[in-house]
PyMOL Python script that loads the backbone (N, CA, C, O; Angstrom):
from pymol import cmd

cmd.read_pdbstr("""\
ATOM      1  N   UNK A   1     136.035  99.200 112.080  1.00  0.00           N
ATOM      2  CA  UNK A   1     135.301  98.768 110.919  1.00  0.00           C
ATOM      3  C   UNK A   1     136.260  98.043 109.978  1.00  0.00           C
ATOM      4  O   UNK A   1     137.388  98.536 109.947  1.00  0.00           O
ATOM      5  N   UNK A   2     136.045  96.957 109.190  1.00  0.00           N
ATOM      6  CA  UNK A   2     137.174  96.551 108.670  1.00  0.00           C
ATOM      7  C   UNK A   2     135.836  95.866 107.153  1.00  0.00           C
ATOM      8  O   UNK A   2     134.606  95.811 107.181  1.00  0.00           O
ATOM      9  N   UNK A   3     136.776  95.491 106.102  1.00  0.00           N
ATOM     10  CA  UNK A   3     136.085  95.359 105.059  1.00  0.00           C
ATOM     11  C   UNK A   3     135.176  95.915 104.799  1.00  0.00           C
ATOM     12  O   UNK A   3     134.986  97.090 105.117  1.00  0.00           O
ATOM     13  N   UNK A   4     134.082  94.928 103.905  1.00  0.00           N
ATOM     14  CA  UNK A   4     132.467  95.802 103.595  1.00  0.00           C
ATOM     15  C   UNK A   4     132.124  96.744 104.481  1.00  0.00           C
ATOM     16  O   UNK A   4     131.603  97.804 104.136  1.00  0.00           O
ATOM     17  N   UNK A   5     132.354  96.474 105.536  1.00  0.00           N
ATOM     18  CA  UNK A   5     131.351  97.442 106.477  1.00  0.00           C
ATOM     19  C   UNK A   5     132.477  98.595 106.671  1.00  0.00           C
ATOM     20  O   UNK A   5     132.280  98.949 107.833  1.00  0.00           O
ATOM     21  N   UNK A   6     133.136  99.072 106.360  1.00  0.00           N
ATOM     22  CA  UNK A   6     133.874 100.362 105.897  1.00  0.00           C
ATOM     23  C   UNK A   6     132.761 100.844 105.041  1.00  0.00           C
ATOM     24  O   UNK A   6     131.795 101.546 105.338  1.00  0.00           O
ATOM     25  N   UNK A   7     133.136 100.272 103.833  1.00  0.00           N
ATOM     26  CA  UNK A   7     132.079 100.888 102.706  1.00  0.00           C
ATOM     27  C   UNK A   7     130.549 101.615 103.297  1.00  0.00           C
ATOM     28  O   UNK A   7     130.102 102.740 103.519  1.00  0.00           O
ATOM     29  N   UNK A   8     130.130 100.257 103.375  1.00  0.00           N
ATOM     30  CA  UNK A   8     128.534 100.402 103.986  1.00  0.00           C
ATOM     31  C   UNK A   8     128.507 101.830 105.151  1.00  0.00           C
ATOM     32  O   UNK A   8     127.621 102.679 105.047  1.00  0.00           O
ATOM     33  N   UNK A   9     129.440 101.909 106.073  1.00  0.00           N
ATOM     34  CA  UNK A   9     129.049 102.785 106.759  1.00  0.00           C
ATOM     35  C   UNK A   9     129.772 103.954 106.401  1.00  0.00           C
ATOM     36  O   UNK A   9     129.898 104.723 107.353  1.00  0.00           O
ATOM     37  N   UNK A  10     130.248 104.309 105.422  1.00  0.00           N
ATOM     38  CA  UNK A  10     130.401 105.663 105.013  1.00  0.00           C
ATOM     39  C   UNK A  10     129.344 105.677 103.594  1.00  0.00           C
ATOM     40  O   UNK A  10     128.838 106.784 103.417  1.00  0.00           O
ATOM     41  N   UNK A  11     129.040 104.865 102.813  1.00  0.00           N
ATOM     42  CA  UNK A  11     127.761 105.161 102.836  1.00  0.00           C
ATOM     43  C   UNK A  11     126.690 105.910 103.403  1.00  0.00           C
ATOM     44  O   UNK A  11     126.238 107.008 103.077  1.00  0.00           O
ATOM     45  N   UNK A  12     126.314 104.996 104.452  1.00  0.00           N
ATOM     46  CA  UNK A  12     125.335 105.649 105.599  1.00  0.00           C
ATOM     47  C   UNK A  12     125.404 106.696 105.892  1.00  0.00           C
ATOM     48  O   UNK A  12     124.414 107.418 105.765  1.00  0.00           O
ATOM     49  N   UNK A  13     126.840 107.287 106.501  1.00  0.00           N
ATOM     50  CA  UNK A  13     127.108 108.493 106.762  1.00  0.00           C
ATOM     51  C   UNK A  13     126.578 109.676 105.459  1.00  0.00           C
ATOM     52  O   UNK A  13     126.070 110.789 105.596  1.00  0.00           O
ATOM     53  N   UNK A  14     126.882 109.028 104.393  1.00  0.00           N
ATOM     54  CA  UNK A  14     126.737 110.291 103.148  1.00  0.00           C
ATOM     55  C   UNK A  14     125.043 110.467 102.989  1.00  0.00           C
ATOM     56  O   UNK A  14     124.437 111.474 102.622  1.00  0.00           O
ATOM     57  N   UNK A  15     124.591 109.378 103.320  1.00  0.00           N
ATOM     58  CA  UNK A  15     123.269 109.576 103.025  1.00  0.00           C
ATOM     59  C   UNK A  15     122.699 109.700 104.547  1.00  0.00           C
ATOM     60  O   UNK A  15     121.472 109.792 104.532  1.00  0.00           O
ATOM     61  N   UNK A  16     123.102 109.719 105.491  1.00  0.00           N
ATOM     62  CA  UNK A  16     122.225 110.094 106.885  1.00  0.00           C
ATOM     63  C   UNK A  16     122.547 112.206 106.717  1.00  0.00           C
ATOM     64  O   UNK A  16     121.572 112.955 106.779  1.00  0.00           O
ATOM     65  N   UNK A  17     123.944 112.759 106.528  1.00  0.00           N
ATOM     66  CA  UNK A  17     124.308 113.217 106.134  1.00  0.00           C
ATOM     67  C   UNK A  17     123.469 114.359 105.713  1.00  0.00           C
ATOM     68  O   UNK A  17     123.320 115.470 106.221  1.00  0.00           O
ATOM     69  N   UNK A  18     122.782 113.628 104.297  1.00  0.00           N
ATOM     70  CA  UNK A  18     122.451 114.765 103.287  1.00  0.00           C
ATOM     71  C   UNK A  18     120.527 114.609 103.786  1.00  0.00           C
ATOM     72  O   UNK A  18     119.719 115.533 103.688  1.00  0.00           O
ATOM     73  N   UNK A  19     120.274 113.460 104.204  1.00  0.00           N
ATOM     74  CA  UNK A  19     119.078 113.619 104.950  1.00  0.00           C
ATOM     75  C   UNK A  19     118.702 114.496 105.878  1.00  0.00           C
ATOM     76  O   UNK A  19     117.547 114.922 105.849  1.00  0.00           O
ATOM     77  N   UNK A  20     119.546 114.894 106.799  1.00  0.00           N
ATOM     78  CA  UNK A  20     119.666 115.898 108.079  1.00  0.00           C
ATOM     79  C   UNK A  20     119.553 117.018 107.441  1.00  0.00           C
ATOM     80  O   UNK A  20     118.524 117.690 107.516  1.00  0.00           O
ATOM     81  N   UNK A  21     121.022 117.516 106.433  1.00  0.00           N
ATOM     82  CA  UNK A  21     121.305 118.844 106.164  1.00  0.00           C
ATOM     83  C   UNK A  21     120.131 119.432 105.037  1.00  0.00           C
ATOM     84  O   UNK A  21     119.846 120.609 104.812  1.00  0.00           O
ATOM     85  N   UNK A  22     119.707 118.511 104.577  1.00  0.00           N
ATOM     86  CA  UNK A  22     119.269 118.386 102.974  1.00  0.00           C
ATOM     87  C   UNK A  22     120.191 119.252 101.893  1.00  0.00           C
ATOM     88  O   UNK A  22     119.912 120.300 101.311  1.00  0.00           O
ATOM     89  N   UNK A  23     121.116 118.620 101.848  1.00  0.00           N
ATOM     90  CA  UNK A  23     122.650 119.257 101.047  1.00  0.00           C
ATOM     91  C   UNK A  23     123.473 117.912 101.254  1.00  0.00           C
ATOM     92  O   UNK A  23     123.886 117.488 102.333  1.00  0.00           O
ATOM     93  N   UNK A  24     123.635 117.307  99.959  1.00  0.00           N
ATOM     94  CA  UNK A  24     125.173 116.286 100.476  1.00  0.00           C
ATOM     95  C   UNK A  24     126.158 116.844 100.567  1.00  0.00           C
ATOM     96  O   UNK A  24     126.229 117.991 100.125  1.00  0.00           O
ATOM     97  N   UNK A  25     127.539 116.078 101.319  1.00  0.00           N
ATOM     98  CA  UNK A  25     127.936 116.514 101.910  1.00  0.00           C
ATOM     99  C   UNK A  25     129.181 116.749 100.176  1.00  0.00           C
ATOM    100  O   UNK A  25     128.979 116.229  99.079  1.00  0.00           O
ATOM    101  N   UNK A  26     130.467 117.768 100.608  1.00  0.00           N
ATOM    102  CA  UNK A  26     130.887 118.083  99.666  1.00  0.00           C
ATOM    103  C   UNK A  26     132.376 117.390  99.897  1.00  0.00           C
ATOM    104  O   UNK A  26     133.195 117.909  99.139  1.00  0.00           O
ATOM    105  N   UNK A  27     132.967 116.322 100.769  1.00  0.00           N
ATOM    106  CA  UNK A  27     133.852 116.083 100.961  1.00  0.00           C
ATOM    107  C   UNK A  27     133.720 114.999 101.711  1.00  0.00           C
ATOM    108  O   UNK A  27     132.505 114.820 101.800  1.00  0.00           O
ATOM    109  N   UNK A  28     134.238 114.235 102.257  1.00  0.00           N
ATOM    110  CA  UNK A  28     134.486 113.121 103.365  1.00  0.00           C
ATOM    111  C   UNK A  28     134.962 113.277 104.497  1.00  0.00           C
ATOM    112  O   UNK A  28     135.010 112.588 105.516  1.00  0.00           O
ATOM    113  N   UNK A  29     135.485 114.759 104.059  1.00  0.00           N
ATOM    114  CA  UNK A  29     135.617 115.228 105.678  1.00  0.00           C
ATOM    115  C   UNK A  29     134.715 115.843 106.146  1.00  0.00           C
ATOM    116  O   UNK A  29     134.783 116.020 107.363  1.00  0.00           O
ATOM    117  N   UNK A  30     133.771 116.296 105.566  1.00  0.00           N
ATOM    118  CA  UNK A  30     132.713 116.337 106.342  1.00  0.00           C
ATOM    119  C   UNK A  30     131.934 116.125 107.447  1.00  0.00           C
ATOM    120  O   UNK A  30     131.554 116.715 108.459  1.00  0.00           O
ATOM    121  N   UNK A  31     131.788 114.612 106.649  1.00  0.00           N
ATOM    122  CA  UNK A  31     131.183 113.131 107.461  1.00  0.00           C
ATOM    123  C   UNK A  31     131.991 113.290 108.864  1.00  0.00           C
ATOM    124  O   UNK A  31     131.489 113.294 109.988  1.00  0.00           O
ATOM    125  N   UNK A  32     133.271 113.411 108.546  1.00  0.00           N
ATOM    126  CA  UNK A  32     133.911 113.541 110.055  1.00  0.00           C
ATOM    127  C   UNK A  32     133.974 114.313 111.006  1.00  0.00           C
ATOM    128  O   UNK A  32     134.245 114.093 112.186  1.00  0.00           O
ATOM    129  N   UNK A  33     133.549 115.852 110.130  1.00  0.00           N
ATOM    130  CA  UNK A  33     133.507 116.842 111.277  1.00  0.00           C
ATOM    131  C   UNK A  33     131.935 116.964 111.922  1.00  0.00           C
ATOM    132  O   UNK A  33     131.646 117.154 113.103  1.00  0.00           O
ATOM    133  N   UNK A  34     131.103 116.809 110.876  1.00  0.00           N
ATOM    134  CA  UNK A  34     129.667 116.319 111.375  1.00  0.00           C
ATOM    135  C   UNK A  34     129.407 115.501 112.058  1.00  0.00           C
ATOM    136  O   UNK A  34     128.236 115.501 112.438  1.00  0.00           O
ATOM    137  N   UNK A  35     130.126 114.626 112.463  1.00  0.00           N
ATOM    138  CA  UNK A  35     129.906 113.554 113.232  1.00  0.00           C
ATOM    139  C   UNK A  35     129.102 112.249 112.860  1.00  0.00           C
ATOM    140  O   UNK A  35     128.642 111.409 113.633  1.00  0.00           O
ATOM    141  N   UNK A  36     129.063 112.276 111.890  1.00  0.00           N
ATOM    142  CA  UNK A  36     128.420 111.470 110.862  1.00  0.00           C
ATOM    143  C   UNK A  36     129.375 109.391 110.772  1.00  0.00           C
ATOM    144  O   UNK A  36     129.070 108.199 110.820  1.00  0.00           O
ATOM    145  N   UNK A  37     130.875 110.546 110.587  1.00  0.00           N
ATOM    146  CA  UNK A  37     131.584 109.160 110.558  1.00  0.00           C
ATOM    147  C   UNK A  37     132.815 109.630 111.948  1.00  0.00           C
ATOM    148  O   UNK A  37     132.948 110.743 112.457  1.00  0.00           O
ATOM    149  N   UNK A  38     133.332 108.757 112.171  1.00  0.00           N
ATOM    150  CA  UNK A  38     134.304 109.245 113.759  1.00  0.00           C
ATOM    151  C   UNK A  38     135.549 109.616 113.056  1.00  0.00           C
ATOM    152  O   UNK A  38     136.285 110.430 113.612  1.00  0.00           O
ATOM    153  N   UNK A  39     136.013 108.937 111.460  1.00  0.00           N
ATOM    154  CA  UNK A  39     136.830 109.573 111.174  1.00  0.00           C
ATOM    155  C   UNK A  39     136.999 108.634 109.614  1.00  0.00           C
ATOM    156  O   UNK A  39     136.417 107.554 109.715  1.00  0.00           O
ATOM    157  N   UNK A  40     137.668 108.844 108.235  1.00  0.00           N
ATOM    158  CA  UNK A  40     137.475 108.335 107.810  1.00  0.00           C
ATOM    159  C   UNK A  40     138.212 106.603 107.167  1.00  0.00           C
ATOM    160  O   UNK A  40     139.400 106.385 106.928  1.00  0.00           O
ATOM    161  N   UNK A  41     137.478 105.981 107.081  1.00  0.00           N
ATOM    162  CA  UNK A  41     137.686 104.388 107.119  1.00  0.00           C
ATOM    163  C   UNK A  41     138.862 104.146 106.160  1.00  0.00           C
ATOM    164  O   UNK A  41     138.969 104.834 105.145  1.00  0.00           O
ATOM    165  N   UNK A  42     139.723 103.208 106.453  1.00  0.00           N
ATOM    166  CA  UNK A  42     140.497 102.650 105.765  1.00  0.00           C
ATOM    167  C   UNK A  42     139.902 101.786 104.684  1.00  0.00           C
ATOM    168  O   UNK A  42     138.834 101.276 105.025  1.00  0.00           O
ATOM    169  N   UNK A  43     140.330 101.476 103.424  1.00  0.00           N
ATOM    170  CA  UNK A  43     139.746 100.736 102.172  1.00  0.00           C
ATOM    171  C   UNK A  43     140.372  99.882 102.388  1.00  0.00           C
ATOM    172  O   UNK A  43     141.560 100.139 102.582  1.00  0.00           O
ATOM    173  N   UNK A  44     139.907  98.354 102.479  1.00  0.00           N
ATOM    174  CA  UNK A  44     140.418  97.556 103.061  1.00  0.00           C
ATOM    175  C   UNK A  44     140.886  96.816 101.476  1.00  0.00           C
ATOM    176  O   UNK A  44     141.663  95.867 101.364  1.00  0.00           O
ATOM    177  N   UNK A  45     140.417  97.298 100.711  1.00  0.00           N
ATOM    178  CA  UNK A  45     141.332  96.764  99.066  1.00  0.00           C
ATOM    179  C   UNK A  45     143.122  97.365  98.731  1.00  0.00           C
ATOM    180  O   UNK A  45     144.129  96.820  98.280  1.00  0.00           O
ATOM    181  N   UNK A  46     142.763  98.866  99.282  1.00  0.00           N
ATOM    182  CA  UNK A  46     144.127  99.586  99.086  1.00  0.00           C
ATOM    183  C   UNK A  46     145.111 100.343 100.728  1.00  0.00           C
ATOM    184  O   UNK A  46     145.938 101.254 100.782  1.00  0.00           O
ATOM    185  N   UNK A  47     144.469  99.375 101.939  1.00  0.00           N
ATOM    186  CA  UNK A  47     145.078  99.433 103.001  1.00  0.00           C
ATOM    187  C   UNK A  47     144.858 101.284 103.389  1.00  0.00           C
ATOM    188  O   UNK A  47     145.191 101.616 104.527  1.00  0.00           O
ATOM    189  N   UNK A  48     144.431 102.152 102.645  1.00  0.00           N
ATOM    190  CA  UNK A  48     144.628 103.618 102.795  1.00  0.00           C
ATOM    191  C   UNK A  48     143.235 104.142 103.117  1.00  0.00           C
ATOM    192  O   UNK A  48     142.261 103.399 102.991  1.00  0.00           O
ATOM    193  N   UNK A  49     143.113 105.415 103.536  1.00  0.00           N
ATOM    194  CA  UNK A  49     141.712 106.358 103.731  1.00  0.00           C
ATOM    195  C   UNK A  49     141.937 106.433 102.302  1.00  0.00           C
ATOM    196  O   UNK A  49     142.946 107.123 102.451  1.00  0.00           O
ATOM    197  N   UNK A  50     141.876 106.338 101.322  1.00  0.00           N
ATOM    198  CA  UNK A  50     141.967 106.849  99.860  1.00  0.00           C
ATOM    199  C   UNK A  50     140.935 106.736  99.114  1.00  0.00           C
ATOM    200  O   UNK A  50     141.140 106.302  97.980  1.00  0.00           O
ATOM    201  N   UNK A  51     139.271 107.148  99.578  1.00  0.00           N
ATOM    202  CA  UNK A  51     138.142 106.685  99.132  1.00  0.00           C
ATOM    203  C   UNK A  51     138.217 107.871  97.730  1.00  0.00           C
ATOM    204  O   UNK A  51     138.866 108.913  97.639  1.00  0.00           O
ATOM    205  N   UNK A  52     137.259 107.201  96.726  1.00  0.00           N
ATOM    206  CA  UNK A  52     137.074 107.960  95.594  1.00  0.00           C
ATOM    207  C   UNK A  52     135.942 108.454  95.618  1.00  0.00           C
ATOM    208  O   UNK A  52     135.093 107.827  94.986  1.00  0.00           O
ATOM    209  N   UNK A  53     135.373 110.083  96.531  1.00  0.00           N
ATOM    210  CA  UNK A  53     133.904 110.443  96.067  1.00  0.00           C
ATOM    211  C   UNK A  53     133.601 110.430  94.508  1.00  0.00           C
ATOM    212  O   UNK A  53     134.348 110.645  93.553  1.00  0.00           O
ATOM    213  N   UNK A  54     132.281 110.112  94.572  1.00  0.00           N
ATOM    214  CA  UNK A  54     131.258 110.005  93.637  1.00  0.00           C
ATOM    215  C   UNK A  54     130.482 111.162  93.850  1.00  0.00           C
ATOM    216  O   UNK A  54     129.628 111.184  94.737  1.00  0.00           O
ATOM    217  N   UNK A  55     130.812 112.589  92.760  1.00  0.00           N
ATOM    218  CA  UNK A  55     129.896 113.430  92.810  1.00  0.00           C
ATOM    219  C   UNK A  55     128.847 113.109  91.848  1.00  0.00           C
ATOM    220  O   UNK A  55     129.167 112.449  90.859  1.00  0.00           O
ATOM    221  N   UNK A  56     127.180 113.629  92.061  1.00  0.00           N
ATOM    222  CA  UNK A  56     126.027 113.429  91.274  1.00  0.00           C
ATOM    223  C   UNK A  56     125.233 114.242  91.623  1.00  0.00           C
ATOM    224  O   UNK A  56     125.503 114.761  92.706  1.00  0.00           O
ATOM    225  N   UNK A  57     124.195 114.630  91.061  1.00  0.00           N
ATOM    226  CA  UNK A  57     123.025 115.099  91.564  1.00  0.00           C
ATOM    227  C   UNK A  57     121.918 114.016  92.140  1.00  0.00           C
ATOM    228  O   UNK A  57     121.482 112.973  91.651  1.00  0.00           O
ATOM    229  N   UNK A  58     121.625 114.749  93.477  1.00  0.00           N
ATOM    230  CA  UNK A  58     121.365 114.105  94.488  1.00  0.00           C
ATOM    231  C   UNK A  58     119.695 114.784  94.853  1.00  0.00           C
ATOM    232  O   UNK A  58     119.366 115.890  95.281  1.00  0.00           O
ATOM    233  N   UNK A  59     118.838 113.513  94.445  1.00  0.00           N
ATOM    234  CA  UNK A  59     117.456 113.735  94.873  1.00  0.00           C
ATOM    235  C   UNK A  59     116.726 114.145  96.324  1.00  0.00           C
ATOM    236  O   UNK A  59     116.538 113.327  97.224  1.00  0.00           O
ATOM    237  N   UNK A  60     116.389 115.403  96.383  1.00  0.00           N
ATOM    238  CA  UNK A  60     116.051 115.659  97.584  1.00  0.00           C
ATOM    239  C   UNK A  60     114.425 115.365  97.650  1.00  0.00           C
ATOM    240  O   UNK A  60     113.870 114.776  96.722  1.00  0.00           O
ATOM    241  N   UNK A  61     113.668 115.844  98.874  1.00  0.00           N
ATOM    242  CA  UNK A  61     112.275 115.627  98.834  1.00  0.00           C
ATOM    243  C   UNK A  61     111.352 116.507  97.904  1.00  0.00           C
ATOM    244  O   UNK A  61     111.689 117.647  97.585  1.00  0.00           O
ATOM    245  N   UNK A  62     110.424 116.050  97.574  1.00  0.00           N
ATOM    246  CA  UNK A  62     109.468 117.249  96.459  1.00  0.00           C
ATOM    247  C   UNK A  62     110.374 117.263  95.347  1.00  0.00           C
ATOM    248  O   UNK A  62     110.402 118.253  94.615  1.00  0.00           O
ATOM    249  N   UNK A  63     111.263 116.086  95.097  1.00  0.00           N
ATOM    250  CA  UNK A  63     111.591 116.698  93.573  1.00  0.00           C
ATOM    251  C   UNK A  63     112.814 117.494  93.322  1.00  0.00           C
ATOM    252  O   UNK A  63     113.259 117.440  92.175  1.00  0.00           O
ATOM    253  N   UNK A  64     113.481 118.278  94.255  1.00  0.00           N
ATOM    254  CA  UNK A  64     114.165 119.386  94.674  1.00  0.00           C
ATOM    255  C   UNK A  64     115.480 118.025  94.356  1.00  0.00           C
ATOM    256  O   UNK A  64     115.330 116.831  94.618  1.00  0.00           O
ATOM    257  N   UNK A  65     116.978 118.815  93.602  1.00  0.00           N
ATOM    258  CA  UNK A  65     118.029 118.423  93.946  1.00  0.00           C
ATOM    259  C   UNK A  65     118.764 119.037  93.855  1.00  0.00           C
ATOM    260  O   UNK A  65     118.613 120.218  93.544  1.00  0.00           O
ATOM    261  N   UNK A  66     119.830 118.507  94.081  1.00  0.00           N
ATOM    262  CA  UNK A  66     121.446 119.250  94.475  1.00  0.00           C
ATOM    263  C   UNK A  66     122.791 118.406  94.339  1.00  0.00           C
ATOM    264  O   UNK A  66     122.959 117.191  94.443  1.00  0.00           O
ATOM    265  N   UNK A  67     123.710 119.447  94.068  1.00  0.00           N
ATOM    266  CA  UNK A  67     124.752 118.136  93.299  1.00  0.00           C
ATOM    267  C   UNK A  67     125.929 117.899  94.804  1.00  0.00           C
ATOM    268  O   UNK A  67     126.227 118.858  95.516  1.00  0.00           O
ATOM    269  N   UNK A  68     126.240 117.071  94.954  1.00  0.00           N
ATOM    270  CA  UNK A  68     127.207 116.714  96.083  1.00  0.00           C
ATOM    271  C   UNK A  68     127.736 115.372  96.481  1.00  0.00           C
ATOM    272  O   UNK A  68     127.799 114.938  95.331  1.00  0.00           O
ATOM    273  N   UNK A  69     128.091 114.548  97.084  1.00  0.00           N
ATOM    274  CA  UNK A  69     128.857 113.563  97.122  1.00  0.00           C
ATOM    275  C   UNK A  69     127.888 112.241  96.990  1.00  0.00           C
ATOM    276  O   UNK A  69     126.995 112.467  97.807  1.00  0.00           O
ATOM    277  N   UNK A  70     127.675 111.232  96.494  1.00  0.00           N
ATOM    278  CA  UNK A  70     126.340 110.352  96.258  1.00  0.00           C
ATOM    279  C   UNK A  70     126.817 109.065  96.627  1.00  0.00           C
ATOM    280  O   UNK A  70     126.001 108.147  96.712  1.00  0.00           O
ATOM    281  N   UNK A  71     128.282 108.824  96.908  1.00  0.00           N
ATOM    282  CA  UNK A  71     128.751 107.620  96.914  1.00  0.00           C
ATOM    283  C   UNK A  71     130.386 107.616  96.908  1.00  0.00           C
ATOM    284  O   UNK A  71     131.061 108.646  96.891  1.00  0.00           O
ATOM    285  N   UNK A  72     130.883 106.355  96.925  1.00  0.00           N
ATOM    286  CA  UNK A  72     132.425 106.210  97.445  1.00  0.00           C
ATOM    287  C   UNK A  72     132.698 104.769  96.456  1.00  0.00           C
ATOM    288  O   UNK A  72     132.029 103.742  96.342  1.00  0.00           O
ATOM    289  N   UNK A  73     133.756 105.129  95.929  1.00  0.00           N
ATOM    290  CA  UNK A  73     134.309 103.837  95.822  1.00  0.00           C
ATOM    291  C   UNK A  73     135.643 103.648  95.994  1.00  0.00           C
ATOM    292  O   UNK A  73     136.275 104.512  96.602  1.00  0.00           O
ATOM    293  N   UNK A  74     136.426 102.265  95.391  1.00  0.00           N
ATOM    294  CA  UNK A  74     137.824 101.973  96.024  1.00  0.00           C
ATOM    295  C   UNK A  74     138.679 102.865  95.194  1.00  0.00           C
ATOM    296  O   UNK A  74     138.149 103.644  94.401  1.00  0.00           O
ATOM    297  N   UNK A  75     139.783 102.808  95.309  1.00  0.00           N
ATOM    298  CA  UNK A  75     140.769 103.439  94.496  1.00  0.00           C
ATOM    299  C   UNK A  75     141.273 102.078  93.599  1.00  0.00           C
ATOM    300  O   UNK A  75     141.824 101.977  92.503  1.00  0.00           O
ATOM    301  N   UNK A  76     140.954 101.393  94.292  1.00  0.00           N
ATOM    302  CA  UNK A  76     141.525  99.701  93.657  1.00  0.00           C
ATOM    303  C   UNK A  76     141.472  99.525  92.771  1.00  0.00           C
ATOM    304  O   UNK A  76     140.380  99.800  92.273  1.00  0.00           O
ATOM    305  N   UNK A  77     142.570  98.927  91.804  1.00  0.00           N
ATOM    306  CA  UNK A  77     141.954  98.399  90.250  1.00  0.00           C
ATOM    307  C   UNK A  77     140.961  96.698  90.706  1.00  0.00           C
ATOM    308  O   UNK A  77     140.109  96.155  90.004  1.00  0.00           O
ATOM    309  N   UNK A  78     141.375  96.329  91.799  1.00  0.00           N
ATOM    310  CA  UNK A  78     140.632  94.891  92.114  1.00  0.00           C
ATOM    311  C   UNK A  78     138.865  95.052  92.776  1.00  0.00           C
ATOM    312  O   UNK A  78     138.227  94.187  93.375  1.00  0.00           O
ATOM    313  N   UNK A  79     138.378  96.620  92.364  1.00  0.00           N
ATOM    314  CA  UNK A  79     137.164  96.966  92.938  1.00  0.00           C
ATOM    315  C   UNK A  79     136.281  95.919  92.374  1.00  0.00           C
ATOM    316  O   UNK A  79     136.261  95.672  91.168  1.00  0.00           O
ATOM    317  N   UNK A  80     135.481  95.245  93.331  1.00  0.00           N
ATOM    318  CA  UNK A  80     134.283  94.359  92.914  1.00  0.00           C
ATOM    319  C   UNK A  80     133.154  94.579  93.677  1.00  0.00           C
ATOM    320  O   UNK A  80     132.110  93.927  93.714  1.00  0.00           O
ATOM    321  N   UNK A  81     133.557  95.811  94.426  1.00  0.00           N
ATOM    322  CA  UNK A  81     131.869  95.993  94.999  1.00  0.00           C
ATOM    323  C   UNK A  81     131.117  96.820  93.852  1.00  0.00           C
ATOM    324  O   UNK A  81     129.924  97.100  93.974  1.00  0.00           O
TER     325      UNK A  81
END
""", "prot")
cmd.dss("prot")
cmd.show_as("cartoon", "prot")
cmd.util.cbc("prot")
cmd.orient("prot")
């Protein structure tokens, strides 16, 4: 995976993830031991696995939520996604 599609698919993973379990996940390693992601992606802004979870409360079905990982971003000061 290289650039955007790093992002995008650990994305996916967090939200395929918390769809399955109905619980997001509480780490990024998670994603990896779940099998969600094969392992986690290099940030192609800061060359490193060095993603920054985004904890939030996270909308489940019926209304129901729960607080756990909602998103990723760079560690980069040059972040423009």
């Amino acid at each position: 995976m290289r650039n955007s599609s790093n992002l995008f698919a650990t994305r996916q993973g967090i939200d395929n993830f918390t769809k399955d379990r109905e619980v997001p996940p509480q780490s990024l390693r998670e994603l990896v031991d779940g099998k969600y992601l094969r392992e986690i992606p290099t940030d192609p802004l800061t060359g490193k696995k060095d993603w920054v979870p985004h904890f939030g409360t996270v909308v489940l079905d019926k209304g129901r939520t729960t607080f756990g990982i909602d998103d990723v971003d760079s560690r980069s000061e040059h972040n423009g996604w």
